[in-house]
N, CA, C and O atoms as a CHARMM CRD file, in Angstrom:
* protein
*
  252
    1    1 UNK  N      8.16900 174.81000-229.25900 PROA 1      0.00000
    2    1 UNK  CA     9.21900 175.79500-229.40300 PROA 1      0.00000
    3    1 UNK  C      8.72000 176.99700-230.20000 PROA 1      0.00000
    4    1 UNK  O      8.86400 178.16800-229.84900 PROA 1      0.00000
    5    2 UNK  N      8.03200 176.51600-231.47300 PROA 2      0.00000
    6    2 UNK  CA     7.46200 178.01300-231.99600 PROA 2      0.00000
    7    2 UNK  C      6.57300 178.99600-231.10000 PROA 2      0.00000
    8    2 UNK  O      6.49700 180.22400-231.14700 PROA 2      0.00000
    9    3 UNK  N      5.96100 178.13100-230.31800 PROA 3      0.00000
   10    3 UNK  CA     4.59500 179.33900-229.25300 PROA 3      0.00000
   11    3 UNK  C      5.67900 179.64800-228.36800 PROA 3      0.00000
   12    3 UNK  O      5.25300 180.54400-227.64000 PROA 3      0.00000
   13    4 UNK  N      6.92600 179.35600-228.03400 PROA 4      0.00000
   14    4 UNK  CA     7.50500 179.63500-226.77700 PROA 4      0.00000
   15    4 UNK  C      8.46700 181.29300-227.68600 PROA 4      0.00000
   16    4 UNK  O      8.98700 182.19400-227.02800 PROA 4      0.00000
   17    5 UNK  N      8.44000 181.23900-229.20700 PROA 5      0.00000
   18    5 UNK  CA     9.36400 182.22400-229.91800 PROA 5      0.00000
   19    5 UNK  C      8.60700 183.35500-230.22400 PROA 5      0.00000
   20    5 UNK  O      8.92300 184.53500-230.37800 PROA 5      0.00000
   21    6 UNK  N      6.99900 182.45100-230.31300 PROA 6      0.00000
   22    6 UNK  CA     6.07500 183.90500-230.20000 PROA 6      0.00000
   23    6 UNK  C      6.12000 184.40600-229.32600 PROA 6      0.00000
   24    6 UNK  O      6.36700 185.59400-229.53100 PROA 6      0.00000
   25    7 UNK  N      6.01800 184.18300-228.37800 PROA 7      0.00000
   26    7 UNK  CA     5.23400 184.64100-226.87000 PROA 7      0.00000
   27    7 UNK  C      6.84200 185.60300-226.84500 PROA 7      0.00000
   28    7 UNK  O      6.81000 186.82900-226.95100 PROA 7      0.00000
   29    8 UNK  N      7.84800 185.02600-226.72900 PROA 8      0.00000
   30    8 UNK  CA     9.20400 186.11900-226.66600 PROA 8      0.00000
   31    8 UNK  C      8.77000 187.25700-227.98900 PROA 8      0.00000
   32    8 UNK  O      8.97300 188.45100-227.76800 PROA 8      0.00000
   33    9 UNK  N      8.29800 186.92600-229.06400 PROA 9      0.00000
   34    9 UNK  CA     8.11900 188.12400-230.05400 PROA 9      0.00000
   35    9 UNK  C      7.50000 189.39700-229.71000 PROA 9      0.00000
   36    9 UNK  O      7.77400 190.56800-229.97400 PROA 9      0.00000
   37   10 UNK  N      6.21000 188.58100-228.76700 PROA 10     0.00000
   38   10 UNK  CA     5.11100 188.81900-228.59600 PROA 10     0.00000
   39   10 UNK  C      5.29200 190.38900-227.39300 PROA 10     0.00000
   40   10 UNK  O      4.78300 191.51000-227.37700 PROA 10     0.00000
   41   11 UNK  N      6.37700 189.58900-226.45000 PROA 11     0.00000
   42   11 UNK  CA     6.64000 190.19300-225.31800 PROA 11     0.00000
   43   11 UNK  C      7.17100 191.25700-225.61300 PROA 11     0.00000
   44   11 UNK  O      6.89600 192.28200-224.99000 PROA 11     0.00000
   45   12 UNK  N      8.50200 191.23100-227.15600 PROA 12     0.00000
   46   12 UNK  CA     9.23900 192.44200-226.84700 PROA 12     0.00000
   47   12 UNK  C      8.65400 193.32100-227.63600 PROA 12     0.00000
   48   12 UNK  O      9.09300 194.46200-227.49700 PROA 12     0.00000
   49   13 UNK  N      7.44200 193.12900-228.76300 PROA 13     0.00000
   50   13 UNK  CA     6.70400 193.99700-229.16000 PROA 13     0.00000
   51   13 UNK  C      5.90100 194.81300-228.31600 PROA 13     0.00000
   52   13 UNK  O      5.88700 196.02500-228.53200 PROA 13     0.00000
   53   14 UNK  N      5.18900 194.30000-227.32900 PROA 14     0.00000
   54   14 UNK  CA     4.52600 194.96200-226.02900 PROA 14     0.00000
   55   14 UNK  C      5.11800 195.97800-225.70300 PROA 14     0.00000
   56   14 UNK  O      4.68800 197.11400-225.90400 PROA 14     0.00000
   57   15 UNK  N      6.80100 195.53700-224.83700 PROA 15     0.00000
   58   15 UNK  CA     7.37100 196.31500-224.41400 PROA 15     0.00000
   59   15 UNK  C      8.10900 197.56500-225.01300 PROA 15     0.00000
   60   15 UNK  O      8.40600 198.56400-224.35700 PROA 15     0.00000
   61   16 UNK  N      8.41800 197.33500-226.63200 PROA 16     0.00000
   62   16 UNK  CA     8.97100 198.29400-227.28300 PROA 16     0.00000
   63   16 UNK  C      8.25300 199.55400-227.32800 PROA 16     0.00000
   64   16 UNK  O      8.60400 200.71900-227.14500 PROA 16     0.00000
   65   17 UNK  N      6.65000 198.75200-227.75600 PROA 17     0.00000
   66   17 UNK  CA     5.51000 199.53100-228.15700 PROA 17     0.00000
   67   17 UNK  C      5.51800 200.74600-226.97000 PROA 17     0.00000
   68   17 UNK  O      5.44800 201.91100-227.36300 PROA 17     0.00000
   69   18 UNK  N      5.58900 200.51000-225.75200 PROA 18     0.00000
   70   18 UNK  CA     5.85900 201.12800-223.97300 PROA 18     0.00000
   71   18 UNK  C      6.69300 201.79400-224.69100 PROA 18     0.00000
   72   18 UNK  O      6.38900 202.55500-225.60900 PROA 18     0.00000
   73   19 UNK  N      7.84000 201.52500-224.28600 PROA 19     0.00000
   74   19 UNK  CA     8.91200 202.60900-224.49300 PROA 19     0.00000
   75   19 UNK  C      9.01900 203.98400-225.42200 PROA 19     0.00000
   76   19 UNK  O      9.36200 205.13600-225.15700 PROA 19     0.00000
   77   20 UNK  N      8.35900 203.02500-227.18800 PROA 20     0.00000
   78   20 UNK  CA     7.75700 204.18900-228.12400 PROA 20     0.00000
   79   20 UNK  C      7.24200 204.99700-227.54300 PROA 20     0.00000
   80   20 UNK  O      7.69700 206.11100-227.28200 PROA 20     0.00000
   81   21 UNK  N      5.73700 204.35400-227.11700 PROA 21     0.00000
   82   21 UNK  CA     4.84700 205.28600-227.23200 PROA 21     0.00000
   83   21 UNK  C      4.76700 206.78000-225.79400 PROA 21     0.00000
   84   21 UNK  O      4.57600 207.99000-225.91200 PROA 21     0.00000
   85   22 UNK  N      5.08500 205.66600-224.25200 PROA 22     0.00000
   86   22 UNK  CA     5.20800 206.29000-223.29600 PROA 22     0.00000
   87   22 UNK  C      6.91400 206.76300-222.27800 PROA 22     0.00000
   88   22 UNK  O      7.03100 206.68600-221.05500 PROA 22     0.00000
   89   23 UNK  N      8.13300 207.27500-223.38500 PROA 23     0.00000
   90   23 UNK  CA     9.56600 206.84500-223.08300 PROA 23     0.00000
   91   23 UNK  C      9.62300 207.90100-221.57000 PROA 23     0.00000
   92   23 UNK  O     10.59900 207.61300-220.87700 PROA 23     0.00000
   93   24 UNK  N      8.76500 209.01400-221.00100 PROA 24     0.00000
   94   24 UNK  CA     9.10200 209.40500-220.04200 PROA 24     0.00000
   95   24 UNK  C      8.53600 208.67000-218.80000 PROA 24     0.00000
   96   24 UNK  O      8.94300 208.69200-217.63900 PROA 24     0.00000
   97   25 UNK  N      7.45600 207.99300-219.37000 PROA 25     0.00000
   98   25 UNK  CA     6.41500 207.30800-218.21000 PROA 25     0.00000
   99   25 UNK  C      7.31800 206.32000-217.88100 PROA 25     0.00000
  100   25 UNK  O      7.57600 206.07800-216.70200 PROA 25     0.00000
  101   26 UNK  N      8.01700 205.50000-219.14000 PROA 26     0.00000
  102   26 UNK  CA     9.01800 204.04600-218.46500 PROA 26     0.00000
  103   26 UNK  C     10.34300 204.75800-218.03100 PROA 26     0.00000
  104   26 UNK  O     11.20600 203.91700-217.78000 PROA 26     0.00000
  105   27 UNK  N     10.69200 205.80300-217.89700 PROA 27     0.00000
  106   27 UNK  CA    11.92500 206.40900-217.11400 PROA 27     0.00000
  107   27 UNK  C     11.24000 206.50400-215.67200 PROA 27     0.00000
  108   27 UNK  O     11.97500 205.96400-214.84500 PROA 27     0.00000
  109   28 UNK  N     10.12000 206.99300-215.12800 PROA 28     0.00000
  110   28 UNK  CA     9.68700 207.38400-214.34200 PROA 28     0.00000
  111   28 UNK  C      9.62300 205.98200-213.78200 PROA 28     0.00000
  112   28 UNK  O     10.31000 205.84300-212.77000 PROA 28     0.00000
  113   29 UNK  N      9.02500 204.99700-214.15400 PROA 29     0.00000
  114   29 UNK  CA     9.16900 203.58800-213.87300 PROA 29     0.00000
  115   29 UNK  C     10.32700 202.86700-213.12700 PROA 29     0.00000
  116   29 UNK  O     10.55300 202.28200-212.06800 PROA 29     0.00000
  117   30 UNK  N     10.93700 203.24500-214.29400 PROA 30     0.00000
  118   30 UNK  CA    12.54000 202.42700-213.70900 PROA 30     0.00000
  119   30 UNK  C     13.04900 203.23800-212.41900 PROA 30     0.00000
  120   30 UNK  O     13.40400 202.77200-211.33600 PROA 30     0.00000
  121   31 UNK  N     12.98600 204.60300-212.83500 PROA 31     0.00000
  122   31 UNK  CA    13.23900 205.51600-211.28700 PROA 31     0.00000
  123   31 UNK  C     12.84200 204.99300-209.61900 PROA 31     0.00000
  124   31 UNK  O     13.48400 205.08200-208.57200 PROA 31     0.00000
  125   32 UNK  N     11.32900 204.35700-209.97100 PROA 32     0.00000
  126   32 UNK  CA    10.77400 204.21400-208.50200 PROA 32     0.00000
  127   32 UNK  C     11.38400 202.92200-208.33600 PROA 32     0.00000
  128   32 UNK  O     11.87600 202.64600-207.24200 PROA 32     0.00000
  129   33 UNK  N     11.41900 201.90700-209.49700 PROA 33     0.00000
  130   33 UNK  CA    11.63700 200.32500-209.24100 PROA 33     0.00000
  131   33 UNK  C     13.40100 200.39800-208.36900 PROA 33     0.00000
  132   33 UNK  O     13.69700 199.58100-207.49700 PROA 33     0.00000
  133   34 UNK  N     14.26000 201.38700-208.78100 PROA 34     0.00000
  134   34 UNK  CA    15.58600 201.53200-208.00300 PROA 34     0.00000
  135   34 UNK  C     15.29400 201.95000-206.67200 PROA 34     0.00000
  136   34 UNK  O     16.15200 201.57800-205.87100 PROA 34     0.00000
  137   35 UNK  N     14.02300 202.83500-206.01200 PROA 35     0.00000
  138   35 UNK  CA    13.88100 202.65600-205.04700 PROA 35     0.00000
  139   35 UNK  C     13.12300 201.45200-204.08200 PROA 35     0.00000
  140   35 UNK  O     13.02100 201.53600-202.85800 PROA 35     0.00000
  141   36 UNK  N     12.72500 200.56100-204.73500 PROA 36     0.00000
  142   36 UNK  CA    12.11800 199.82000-203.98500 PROA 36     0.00000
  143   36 UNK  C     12.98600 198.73800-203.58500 PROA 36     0.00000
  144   36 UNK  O     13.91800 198.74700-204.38800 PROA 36     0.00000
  145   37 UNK  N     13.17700 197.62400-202.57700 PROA 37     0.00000
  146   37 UNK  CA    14.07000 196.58200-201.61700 PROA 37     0.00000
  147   37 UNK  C     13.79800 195.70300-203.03400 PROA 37     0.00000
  148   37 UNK  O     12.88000 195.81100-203.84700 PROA 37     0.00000
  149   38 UNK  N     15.09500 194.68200-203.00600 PROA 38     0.00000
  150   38 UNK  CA    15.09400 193.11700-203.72400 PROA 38     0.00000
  151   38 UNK  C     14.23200 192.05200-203.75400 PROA 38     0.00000
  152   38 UNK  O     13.94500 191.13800-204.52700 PROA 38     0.00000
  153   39 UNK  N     13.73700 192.66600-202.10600 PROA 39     0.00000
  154   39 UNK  CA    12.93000 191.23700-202.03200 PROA 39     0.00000
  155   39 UNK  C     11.32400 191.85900-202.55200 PROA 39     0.00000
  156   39 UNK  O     10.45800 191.02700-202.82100 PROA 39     0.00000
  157   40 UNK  N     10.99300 193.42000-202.67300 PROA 40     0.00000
  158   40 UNK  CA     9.94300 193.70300-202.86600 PROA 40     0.00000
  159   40 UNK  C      9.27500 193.32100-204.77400 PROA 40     0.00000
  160   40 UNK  O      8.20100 193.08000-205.32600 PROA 40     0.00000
  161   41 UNK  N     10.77700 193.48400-205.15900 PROA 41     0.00000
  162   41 UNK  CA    11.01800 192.90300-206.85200 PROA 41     0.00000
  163   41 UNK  C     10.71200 192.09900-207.42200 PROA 41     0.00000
  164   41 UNK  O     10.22200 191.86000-208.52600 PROA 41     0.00000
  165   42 UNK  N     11.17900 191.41600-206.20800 PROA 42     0.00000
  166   42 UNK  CA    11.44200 189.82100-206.45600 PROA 42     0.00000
  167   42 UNK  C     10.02800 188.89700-206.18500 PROA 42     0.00000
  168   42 UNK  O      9.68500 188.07200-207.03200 PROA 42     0.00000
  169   43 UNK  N      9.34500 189.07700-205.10400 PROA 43     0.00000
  170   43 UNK  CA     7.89400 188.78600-204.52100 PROA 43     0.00000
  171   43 UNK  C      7.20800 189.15200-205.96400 PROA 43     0.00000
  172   43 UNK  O      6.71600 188.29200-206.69500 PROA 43     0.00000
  173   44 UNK  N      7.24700 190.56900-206.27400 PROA 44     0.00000
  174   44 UNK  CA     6.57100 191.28500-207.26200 PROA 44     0.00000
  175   44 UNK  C      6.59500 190.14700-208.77900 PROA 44     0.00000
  176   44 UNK  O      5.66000 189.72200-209.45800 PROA 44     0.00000
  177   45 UNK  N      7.83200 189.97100-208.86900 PROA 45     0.00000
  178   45 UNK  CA     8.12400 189.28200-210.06400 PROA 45     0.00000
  179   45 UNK  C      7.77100 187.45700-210.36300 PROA 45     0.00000
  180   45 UNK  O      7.67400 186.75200-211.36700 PROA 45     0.00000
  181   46 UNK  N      7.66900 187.25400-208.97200 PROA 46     0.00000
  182   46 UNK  CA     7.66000 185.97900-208.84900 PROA 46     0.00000
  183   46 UNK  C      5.58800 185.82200-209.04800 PROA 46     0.00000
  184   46 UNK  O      5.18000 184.82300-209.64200 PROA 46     0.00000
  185   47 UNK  N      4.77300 186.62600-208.63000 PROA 47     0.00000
  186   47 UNK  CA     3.44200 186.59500-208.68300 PROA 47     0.00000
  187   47 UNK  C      3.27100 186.98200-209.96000 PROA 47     0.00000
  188   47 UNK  O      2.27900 186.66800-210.61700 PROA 47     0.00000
  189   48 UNK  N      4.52800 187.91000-210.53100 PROA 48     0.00000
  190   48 UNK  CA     3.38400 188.42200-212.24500 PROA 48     0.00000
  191   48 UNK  C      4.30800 186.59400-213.21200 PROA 48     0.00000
  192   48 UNK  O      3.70400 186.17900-214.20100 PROA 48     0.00000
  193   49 UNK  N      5.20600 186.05300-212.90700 PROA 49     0.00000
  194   49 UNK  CA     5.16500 184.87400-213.58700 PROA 49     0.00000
  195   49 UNK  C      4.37500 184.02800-213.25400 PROA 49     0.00000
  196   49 UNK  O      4.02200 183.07300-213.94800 PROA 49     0.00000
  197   50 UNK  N      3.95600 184.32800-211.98700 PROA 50     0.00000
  198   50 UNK  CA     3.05400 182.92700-211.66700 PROA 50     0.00000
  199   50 UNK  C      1.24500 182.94200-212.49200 PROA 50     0.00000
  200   50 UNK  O      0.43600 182.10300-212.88700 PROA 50     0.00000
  201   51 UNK  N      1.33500 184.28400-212.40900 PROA 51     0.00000
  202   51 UNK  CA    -0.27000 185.21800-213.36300 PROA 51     0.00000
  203   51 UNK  C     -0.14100 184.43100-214.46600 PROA 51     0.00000
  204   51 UNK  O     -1.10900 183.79100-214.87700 PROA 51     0.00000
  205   52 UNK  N      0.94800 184.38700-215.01700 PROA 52     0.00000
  206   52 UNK  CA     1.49300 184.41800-216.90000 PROA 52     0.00000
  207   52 UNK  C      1.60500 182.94000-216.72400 PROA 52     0.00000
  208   52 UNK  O      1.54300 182.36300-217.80900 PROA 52     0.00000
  209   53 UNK  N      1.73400 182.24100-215.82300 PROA 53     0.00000
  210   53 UNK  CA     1.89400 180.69200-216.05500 PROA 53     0.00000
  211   53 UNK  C      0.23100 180.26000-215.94700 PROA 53     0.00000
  212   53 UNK  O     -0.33100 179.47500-216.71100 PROA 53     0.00000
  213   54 UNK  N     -0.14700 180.69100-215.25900 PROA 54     0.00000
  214   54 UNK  CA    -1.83300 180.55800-214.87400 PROA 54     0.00000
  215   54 UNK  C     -2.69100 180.76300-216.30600 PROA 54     0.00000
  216   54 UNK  O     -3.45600 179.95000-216.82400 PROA 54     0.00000
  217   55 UNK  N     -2.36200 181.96200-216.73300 PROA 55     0.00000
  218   55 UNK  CA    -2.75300 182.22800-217.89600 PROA 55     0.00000
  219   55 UNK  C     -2.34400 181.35400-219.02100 PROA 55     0.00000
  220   55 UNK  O     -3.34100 180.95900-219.62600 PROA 55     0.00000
  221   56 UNK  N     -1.50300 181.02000-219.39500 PROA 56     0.00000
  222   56 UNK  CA    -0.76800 180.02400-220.14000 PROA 56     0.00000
  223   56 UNK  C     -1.80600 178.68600-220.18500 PROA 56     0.00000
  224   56 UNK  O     -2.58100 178.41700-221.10300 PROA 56     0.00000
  225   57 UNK  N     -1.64800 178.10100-219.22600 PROA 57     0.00000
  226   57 UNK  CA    -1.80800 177.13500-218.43500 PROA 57     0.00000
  227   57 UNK  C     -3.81400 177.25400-218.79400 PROA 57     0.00000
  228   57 UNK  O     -4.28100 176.42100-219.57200 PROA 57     0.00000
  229   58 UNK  N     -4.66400 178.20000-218.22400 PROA 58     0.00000
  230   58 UNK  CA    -6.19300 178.43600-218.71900 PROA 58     0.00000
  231   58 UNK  C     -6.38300 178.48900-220.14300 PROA 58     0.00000
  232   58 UNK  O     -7.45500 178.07100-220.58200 PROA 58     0.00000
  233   59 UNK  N     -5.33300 179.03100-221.10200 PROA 59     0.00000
  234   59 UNK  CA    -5.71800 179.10300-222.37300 PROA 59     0.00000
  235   59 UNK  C     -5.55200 177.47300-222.69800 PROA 59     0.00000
  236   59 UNK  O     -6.41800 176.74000-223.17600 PROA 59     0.00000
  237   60 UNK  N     -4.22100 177.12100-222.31000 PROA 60     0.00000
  238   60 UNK  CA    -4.17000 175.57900-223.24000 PROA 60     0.00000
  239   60 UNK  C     -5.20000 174.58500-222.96200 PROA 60     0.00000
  240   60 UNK  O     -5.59100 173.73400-223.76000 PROA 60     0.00000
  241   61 UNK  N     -5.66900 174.78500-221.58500 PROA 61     0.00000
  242   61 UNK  CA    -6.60900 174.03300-221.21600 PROA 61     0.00000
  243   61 UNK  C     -7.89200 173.62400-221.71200 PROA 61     0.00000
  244   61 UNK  O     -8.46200 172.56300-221.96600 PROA 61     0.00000
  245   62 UNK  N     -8.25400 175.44000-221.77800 PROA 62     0.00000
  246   62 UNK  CA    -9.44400 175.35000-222.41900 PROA 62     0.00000
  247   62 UNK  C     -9.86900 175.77500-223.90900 PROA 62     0.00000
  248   62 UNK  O    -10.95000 176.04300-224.43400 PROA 62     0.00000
  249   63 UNK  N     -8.42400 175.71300-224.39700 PROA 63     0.00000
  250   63 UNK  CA    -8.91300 176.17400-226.20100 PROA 63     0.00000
  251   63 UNK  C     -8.08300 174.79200-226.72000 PROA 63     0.00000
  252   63 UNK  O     -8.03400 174.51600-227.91900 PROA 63     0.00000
């Protein structure tokens, strides 16, 4: 439970850090993501969790 509270810490520091540092680049972001289909999102979203489980999954393995 604690690595599962980092990794959420972890995440929204990343993302804040985005928003700080680049706030017109992640407007421009969200702009195109409203044009793209559900299922293009969704495909999209389903491969970057599957990356992050892979990754997960190589670190515990091998450290």
């Amino acid at each position: 439970m604690v690595e599962f509270l980092m990794v959420v810490g972890l995440v929204l520091a990343l993302e804040g850090g985005l928003y700080a540092a680049f706030p017109g680049g992640m407007k421009r972001m969200m702009a195109l993501m409203q044009e793209k289909s559900d299922d293009a999102l969704r495909i999209s979203g389903l491969g970057a969790a599957t990356f992050g489980v892979g990754i997960v999954w190589l670190v515990k393995t091998i450290l």
